[in-house]
N, C-alpha and C positions, 0 to 999 in steps of 0.2 A: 562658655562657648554656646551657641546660638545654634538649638536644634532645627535642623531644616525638613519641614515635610514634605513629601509629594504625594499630590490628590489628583487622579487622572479617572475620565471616565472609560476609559479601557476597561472591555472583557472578553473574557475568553472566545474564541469562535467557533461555535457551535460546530458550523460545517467542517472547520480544520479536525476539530476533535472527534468527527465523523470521519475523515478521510484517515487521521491516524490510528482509529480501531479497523479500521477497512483494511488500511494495509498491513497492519501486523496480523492480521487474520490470515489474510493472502498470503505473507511471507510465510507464516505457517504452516498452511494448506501446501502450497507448493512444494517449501521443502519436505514434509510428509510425503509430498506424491513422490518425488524425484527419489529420495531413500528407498519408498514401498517400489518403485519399477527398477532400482540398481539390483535392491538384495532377489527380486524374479526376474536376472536376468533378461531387462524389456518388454516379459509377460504377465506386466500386472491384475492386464481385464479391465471393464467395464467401468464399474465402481471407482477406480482410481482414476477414469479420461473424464468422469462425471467431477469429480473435486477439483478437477485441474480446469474444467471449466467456469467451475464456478469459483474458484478460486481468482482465472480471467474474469471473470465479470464484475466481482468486489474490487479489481484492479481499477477496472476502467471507471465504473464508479466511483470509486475511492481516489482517483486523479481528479476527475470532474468536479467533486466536493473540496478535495483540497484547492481547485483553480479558481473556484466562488469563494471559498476561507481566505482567500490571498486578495480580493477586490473589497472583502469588507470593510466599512470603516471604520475606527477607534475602537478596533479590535488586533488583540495580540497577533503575531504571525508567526508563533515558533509551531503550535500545531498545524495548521496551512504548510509550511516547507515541510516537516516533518512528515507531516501524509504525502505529499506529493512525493518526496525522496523517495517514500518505503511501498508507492505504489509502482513508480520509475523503475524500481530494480526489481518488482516485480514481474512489470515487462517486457525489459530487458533480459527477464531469463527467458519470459516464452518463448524471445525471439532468437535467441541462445539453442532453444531445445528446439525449438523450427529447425535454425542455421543446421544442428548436430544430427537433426533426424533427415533431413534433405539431402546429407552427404557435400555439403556446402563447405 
């Protein structure tokens, strides 16, 4: 039988592989925050609205780097969706914790 190669100039995308450490950071960060203000009953402080901001900002980043990972060319796209996904449910929880803290 007739082994078959395949030789592709495909590599990995740099910016995907940025947007998917971006958002597992965030995902992190946030569920930290969310845990650290349940178990103080709502009164976490300071220090915890500072991670959750910054936690939003690797989000939004981390979308924008995944949405350039995705235009690249002859480059993989499972890091590009990937970031994107895990920056997506990132901000969909802030807007989650807006909706819940607004009485929405």
């Amino acid at each position: 039988m007739k082994r078959r190669y395949k030789f592709t100039v495909r590599n990995l995308s740099r910016a995907g592989i940025r947007s998917s450490v971006r958002g597992m950071i965030a995902l992190l960060l946030t569920g930290g925050m969310v845990a650290t203000a349940y178990m103080e009953y709502g009164q976490a402080g300071k220090q915890i609205a500072v991670l959750g901001l910054l936690a939003l900002l690797l989000a939004l980043t981390g979308l924008y780097q995944g949405i350039r990972g995705l235009g690249e060319e002859d480059t993989y796209k499972g890091f590009p969706y990937m970031g994107c996904v895990l920056n997506g449910l990132v901000l969909l929880a802030f807007v989650g914790i807006y909706l819940l803290g607004t009485g929405w």
